[in-house]
N, C-alpha and C positions, 0 to 999 in steps of 0.2 A: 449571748454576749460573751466576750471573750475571758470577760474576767469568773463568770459562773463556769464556763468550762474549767478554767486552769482550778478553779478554788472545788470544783468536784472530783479533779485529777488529786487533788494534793487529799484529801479528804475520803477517798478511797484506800492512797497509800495509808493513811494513818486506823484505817477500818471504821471509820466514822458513816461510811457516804449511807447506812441505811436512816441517818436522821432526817434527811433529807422526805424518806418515806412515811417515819411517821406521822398520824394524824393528830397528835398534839406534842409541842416542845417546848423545851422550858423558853423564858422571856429573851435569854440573851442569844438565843436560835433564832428570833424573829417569832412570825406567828404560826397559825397550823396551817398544816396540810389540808385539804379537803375530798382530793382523790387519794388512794392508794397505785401507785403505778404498779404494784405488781398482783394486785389484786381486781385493780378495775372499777372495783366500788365507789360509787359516789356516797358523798354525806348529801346527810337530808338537809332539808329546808332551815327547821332548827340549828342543827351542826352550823349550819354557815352563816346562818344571824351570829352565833356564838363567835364563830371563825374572825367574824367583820368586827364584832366587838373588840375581841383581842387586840387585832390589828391597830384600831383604833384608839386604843390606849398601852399602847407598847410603844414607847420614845426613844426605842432606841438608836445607838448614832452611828451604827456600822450593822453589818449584818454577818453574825457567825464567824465574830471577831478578826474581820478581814476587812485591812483600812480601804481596802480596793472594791469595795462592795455598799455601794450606798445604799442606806435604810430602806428605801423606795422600792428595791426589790424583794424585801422581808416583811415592810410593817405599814400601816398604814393602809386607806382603803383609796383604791385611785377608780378614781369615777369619769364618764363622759355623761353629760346632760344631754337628752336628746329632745328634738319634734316629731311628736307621734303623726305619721302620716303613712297610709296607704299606697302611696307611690310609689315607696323604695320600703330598703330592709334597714332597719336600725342599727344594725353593723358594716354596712357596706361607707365609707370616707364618702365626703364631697366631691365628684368627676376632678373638679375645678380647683381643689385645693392643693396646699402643697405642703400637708402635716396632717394630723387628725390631733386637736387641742381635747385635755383631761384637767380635771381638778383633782388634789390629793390632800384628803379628811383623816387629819389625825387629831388627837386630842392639844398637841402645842401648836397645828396647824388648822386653827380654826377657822370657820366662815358661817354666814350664816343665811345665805342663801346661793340662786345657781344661778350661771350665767342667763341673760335674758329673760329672767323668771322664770325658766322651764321649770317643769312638777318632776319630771321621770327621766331617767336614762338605763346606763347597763355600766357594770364594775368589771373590771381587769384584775384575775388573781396577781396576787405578789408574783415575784417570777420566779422565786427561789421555790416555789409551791402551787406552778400550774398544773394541769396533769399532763401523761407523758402526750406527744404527738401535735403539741400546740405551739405554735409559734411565738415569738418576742420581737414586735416591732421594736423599734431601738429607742429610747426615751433622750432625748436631744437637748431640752434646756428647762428648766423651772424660773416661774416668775413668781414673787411672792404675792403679787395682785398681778388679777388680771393685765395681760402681756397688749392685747388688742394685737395680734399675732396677722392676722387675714393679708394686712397689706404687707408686714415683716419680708427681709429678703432671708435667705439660709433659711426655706423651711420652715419659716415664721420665727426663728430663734436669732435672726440678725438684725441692722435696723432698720427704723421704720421712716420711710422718705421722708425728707426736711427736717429730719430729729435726730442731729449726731449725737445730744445725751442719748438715744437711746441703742446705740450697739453694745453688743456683751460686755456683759459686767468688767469679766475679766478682762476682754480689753480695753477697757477704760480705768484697768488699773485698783477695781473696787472689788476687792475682795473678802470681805468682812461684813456682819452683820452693822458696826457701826457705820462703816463706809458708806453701803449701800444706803442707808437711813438718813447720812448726810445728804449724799445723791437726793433720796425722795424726799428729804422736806425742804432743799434746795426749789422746788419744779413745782411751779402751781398748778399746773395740768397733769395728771398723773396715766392716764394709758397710754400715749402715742410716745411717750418722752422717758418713761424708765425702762431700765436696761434688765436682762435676763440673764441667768449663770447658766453658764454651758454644764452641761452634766454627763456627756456621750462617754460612750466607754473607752475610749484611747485613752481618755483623763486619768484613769486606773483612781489612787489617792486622791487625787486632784477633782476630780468629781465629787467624792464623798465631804472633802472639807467643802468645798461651795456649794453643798448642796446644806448639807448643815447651819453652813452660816445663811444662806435664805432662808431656813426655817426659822431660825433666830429672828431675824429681819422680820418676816412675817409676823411673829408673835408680840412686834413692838412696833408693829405700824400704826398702832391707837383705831378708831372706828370704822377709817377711812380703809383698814387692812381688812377688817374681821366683816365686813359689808360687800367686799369686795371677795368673789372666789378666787383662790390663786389657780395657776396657767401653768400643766406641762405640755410641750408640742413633741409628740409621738413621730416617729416617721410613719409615713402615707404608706399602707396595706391594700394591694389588688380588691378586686370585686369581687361580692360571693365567697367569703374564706369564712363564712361563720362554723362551720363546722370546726375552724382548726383556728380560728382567733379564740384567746385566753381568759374566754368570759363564764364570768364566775355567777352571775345574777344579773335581772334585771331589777330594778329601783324605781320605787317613787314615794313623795312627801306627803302626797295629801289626795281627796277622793278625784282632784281632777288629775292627777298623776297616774294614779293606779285604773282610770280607764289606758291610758297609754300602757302604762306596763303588761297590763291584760293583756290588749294587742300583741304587743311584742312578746309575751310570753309564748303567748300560742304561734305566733309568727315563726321565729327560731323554730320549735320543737316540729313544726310542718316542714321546714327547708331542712333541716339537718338532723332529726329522729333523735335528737338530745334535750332532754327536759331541764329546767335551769330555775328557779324557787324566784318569786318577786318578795323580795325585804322591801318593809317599810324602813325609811329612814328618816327621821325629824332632826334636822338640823340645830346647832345653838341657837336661842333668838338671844344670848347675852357671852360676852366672854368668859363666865363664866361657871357657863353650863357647858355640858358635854352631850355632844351626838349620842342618838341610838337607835337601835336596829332591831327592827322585829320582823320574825315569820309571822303571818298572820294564815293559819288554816283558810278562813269562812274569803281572804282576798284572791287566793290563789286563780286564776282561769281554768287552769288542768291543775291536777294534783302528780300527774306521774307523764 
């Protein structure tokens, strides 16, 4: 993204850029690293339960004090729920689709279960802290509940046919946490009809305030928010790039999940000769409680 390059150029000049390498930073850096690029090291299993914790309680509203830099690529744990299925790979998008949708679990942006009931999926490092040689689909729009994105025009982030409430926020002028709140308890139907904050990187500032202010929005949607996972729509990544998409783990909630994670654990580590740790992760069941993450040794499929 354009705004990480320019903010690793300035951060360089200033002799700063090895922060970026280390494997733990203080709170207002965002969270840790979990490769070393210049080392090549992965952290272990543990390290990155710890890693996802951080994340997940680190609220911060900019990343490495740069208004151009929304939280989403420092903190926070961004998740894709998947279907375990032998047919395909767990990281390859939908032929058919025209986005790849994530949910993103932070402690003010709670939820308390996943799309469709799924058990398991795989996490996306921050991006300020992937390891070197991985790519950054570009994160396109956030909805504080679910978006129902599928039939959305723009890549799932525009609107949704016969529902002019719901084109982007900001073009309908709703820029604010209260705003959008007016919007949603205006609309007794809430997925085909509410609107989504663009978040893409041309935005520069302009991202990072609307991106904030849906988190806010989120955290005051009352049960109808915290029931509901929120929606970011990624752009659509080619087939077969798991080696070089930015995935940090695979995930699952409960023992019908963690047969899926299995799979794909071992799945991944056969197509691309990289080993990657399944965290348990237990969602809030109340606003609140707060998410948590655990290496479990005795779940793991491989260990290495």
């Amino acid at each position: 993204m354009k705004r990480i390059i320019l903010w690793m150029f300035v951060l360089l000049l200033s002799g700063c850029a090895t922060h970026e390498l280390s494997p733990k930073v203080d709170s207002d850096q965002g969270t840790s690293g979990v490769q070393s690029a210049d080392t090549g090291t992965l952290a272990t299993g543990p390290e990155i339960a710890g890693y996802l914790t951080e994340a997940y309680h680190n609220k911060i509203n900019m990343c490495r004090a740069n208004p151009s830099a929304p939280p989403f690529l420092c903190s926070g744990v961004l998740l894709r729920a998947t279907q375990n299925s032998t047919g395909f790979h767990f990281w390859n998008p939908n032929p058919s689709s025209t986005g790849v949708s994530f949910s993103w679990l932070r402690a003010d942006a709670k939820f308390g279960k996943l799309v469709f009931g799924y058990n398991n999926g795989f996490i996306f490092y921050p991006y300020f802290f992937k390891p070197a040689g991985k790519i950054e689909p570009e994160i396109l729009c956030f909805f504080p509940v679910d978006g129902a994105t599928t039939l959305r025009a723009d890549k799932g982030c525009g609107t949704h046919p016969g529902f002019p409430t719901s084109a982007p926020c900001q073009s309908q002028n709703i820029n604010t946490a209260v705003q959008y709140l007016a919007h949603y308890n205006s609309l007794p139907s809430k997925y085909h009809t509410l609107c989504g904050f663009d978040v893409r990187d041309y935005l520069n500032q302009g991202a990072t305030t609307a991106f904030n202010e849906a988190v806010k929005a989120q955290g005051q949607g009352g049960t109808f928010a915290f029931n509901t996972q929120n929606e970011f729509r990624l752009e659509k990544w080619g087939q077969n790039l798991g080696a070089t998409l930015p995935i940090e783990a695979v995930f699952y909630l409960n023992d019908t999940g963690k047969a899926g994670a299995q799979y794909d654990q071992r799945d991944f580590k056969t197509q691309t000769g990289i080993w990657i740790p399944m965290i348990r992760i237990t969602l809030p069941q109340t606003p609140a409680a707060d998410a948590t993450f655990q290496y479990i040794p005795a779940d793991q499929a491989i260990s290495s």
